[in-house]
N, C-alpha and C positions, 0 to 999 in steps of 0.2 A: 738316514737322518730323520728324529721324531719331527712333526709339526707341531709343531705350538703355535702356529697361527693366530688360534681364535684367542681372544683375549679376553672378550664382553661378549655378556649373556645378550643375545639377539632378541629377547623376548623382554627383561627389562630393561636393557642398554645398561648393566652392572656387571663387574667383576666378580665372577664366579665365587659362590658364596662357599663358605668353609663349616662343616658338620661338627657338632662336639665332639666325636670321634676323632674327628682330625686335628681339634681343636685341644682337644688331651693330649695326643700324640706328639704334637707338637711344645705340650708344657715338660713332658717327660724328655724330649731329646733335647729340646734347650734347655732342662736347669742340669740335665747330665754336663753339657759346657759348661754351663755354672761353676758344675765344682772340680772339673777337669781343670779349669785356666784359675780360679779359687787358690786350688790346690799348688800347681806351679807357679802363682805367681807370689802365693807365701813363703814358698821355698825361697827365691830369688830376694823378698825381702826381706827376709832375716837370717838370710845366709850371715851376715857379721855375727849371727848373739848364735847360730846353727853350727858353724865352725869350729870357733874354739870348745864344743862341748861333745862332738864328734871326733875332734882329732887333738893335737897338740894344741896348747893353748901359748906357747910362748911368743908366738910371733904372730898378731892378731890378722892379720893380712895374708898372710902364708893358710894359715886357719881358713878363712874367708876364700880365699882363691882353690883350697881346696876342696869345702861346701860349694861352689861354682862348678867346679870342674865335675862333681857329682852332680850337679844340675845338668853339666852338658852329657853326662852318659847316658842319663837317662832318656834324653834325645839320638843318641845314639842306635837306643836300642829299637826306634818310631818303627822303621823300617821293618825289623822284624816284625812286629806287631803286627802291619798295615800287611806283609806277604800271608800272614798267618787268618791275621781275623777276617781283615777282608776277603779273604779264598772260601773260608765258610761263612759269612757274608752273601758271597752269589752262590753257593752252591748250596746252603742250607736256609736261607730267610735272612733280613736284617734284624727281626728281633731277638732272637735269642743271644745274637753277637751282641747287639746293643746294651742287654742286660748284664751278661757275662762281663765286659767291659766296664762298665759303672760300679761291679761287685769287688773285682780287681782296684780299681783307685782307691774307694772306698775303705777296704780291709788294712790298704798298704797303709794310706794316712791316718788310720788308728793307731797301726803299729807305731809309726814314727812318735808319734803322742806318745804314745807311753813308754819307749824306746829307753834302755839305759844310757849314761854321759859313758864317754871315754873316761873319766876318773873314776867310773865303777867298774868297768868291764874290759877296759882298755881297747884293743885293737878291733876287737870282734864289736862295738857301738858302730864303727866307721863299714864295716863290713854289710852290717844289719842296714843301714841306710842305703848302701850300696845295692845291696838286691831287691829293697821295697822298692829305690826309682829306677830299677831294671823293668821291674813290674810293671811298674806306672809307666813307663815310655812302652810296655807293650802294649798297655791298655789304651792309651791315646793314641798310639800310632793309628789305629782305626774309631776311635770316638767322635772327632772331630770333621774329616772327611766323609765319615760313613751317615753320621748324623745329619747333617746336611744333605748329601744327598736322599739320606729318607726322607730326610722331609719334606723336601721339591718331587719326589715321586708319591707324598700323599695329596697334594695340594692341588688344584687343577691346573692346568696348563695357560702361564700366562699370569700365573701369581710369583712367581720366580725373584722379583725385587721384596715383592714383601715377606720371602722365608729368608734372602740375606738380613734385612732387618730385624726379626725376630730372633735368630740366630746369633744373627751380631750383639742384638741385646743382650740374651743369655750371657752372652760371653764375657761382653761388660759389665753384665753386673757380678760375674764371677769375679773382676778385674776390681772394681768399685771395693767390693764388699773384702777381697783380701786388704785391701788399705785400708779401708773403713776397719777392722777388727784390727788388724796393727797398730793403726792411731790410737783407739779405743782402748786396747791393751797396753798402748806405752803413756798414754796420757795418765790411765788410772795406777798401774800397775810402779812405771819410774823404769825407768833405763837400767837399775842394778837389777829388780827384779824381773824384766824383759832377759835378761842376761843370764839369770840363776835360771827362773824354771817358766816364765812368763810367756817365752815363746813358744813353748806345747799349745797353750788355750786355741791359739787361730787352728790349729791340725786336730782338736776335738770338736770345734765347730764344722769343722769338714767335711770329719767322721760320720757326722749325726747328719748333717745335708746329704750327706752319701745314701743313708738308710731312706730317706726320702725319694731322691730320685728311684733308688733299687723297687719301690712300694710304686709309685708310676710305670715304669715300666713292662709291668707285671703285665700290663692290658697294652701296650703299643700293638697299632694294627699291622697287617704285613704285608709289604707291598711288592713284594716277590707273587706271580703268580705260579701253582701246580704246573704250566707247562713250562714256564720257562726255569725251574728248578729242576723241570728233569731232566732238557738242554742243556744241562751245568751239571751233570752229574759226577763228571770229573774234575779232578784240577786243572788238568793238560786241556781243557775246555775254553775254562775260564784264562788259562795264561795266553793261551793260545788269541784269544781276543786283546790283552794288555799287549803282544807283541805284534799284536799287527799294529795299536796304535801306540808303538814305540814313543812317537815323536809328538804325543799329547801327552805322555805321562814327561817327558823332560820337559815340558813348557810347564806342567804341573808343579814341578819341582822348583823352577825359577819365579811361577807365580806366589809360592805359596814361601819359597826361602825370600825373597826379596821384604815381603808382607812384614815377616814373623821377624828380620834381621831390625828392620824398623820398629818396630813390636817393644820385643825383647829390651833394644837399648835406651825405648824412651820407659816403658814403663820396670825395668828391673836394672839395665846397665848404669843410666844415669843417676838411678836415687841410691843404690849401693857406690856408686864413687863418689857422689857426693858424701856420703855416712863416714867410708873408710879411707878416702884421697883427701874430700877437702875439709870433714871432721865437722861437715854440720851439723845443727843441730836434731836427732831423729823424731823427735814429735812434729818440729817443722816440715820435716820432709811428705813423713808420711801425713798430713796433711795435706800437701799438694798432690802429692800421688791420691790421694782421696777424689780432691779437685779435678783430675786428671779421669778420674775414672767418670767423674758425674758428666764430663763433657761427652764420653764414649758413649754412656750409658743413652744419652739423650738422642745424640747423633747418630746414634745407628737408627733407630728409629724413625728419624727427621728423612733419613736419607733412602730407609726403607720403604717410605709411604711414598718420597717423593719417585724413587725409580718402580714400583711398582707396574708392572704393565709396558716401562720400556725397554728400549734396549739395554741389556748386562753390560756387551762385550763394549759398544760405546761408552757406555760408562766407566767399563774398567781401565777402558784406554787411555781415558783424560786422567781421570782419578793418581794411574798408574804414574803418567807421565809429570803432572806437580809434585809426585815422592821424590823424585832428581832434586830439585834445589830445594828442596825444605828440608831436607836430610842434612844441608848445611847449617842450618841454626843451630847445631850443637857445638859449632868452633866458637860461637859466645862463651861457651862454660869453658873456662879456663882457669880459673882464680877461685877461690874460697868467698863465697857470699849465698845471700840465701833468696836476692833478686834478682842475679844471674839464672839461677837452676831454674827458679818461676819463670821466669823471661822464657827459656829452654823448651821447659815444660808443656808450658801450655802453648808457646806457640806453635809449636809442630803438631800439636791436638788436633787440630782442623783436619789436615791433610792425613794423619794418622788413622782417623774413625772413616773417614771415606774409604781408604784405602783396606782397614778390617773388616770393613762391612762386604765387602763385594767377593772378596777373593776365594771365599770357598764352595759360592754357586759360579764364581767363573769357572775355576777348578773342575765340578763336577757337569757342569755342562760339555765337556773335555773328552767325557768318556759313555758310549753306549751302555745302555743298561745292564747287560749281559754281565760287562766285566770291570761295572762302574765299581764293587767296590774293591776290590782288588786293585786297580790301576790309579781311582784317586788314592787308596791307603798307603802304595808306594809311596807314590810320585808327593804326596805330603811328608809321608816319613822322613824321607831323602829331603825336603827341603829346610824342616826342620830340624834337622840329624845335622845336616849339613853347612846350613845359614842360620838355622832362628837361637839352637839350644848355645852354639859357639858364640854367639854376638855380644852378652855381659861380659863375659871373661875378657874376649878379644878389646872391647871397649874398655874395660879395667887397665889389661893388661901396657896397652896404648896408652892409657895416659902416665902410668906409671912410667915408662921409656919418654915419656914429653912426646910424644909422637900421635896425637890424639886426630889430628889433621888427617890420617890417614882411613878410617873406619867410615866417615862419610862419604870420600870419593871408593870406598869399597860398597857401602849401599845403594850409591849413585849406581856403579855398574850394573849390580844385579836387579837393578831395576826397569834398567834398558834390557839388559837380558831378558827379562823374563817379558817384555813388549816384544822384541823380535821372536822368542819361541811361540808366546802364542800367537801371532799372527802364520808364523808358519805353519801351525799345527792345526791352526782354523783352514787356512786355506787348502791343507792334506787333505784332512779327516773330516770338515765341516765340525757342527757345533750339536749339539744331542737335545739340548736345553735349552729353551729361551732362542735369541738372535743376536 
């Protein structure tokens, strides 16, 4: 197990200072989050105006459930991703994954942009969407895991709360900024022409953020060392390390679907049922979801500076443990109004941004260096694949059946879940990262 011990520089009693090198490094992996969660979380909201111009448009909800249900395959596909890039990840360096990775979303969301409708090209539109976010669930299957942990392996030992906050920034303001260009687009643009052709714009701003990270990454430093890349010189190496710590990659999976399952239904499940269930207004919404993202955006930060230097795992444990009953504020939303979903909305903010800030340096603290990115790109994938990408639909689909009661005490569980696997897999395996 690494020490991190030390925490403060003994000579001027400060927190180990960070080099522009690292300090690059660091801007390149987190706006590559940027436009990873950017990217899926535009998806998620314009799946209503994405639907019917991908598939059959007669049954506007049928459309919409089927734009969803291509959101969740592409979570489907994390998994592969995460066995794939993560494997050359420890066996070949983190930067060149990390590039390759960013190159992939990047390409895919142009395509979608410029993508023809179903009433031009017919079945083969639906097809074409279908294997860009095959793409894209491969390329996040490791972007997000592997990112993080690069970047706690550039940082010194004992900075660990402030790359969940930097991180978590990134990530918000991917989250921010997909609502911010929705609002921006349905304010200027009007709900018919969001409809025609208005929702490409957010998937060329993407595009173009895409070319940027690709331009940073170019110079990420590599924090694989020559000898322990040539300890990894096989795959049978590096899995050989994920199977020894079996039962760190499932507490992974439960840390990280629990997170995302919560995620997912406050920032794309709720505002798409509100649009397509209770027929509010969409400029309204995507204003809150605006709202929504500036409290993340703020709060990872607040909460970054504040755990900085201390304990992760205490943190995550509290953190984890208020996602249980705030996961019930969404039984409010039951009716059609547009101060219920705010109520909704923002109050489980709180609890929301603590909980996205932490989870993917708990995550990688989870797993030895050796076979770190392979075993967190699983154990993400699989949580995601399994909890985060299902959770809109499954949330949709619930309220539709009047049964909406039930999605909460399903988050509730997996959230205890993932409290008892990491504690089990702490007390196996010990902890790599941080305390």
């Amino acid at each position: 197990m690494t020490d991190t011990s030390v925490k403060i520089d003994p000579e001027s009693g400060r927190k180990p200072r960070l080099t522009p090198e690292v300090r690059r490094g660091l801007l390149g992996l987190g706006l590559g989050n940027t436009l990873e969660w950017y990217d899926w979380m535009v998806f998620g909201l314009l799946s209503a105006f994405i639907g019917p111009k991908f598939f059959p448009a007669q049954d506007p909800i049928a459309a919409t459930l089927n734009a969803l249900a291509i959101f969740a395959v592409g979570f489907a596909f994390r998994p592969l991703g995460g066995i794939l890039l993560g494997t050359f990840a420890d066996r070949i360096g983190r930067r060149r994954v990390m590039l390759w990775s960013i190159m992939m979303m990047a390409g895919t969301t142009l395509i979608i942009a410029l993508c023809p409708t179903y009433e031009q090209i017919g079945a083969a539109a639906g097809i074409v969407l279908l294997v860009c976010r095959i793409i894209q669930g491969i390329s996040t299957g490791v972007e997000a895991p592997l990112s993080t942990a690069h970047a706690v392996e550039l940082v010194p030992a004992g900075r660990e709360g402030f790359v969940a906050g930097v991180i978590s920034f990134y990530v918000n303001v991917g989250i921010l900024l997909a609502s911010l260009v929705s609002y921006v687009c349905s304010l200027l643009l009007s709900g018919a022409v969001m409809a025609d052709w208005g929702w490409r714009v957010p998937f060329i701003v993407g595009a173009v953020l895409g070319l940027v990270v690709i331009y940073l990454r170019r110079t990420l430093p590599e924090t694989m060392k020559p000898d322990e890349l040539a300890e990894n010189s096989s795959a049978k190496t590096v899995w050989g390390g994920v199977r020894k710590h079996w039962l760190s990659v499932l507490a992974i999976t439960f840390v990280v679907g629990a997170a995302q399952a919560y995620n997912y239904a406050w920032n794309t499940g709720l505002p798409t049922a509100a649009r397509s269930g209770f027929k509010e207004d969409a400029t309204a919404v995507f204003a809150l979801t605006t709202a929504l993202g500036v409290v993340l955006v703020l709060g990872s930060l607040i909460i970054g500076k504040v755990a900085d230097g201390k304990s992760i795992s205490k943190w995550f444990l509290i953190t984890r443990a208020l996602s249980i009953p705030s996961v019930f504020l969404m039984l409010m939303y039951v009716r059609p109004g547009i101060g219920g979903f705010a109520a909704v909305l923002l109050g489980g903010s709180v609890v929301l941004v603590l909980n996205m800030t932490l989870y993917n340096v708990v995550s990688s603290s989870l797993m030895p260096k050796n076979c770190r990115g392979a075993g967190t790109a699983l154990g993400y994938g699989l949580g995601v694949a399994l909890f985060g990408g299902t959770a809109s639909y499954l949330l949709v689909w619930l309220q539709s059946l009047n049964a909406s009661w039930i999605f909460p005490v399903y988050v509730a569980v997996l959230s205890l879940l993932s409290i008892v696997f990491y504690l089990l897999a702490r007390q196996k395996n010990g902890t790599f990262i941080g305390s």
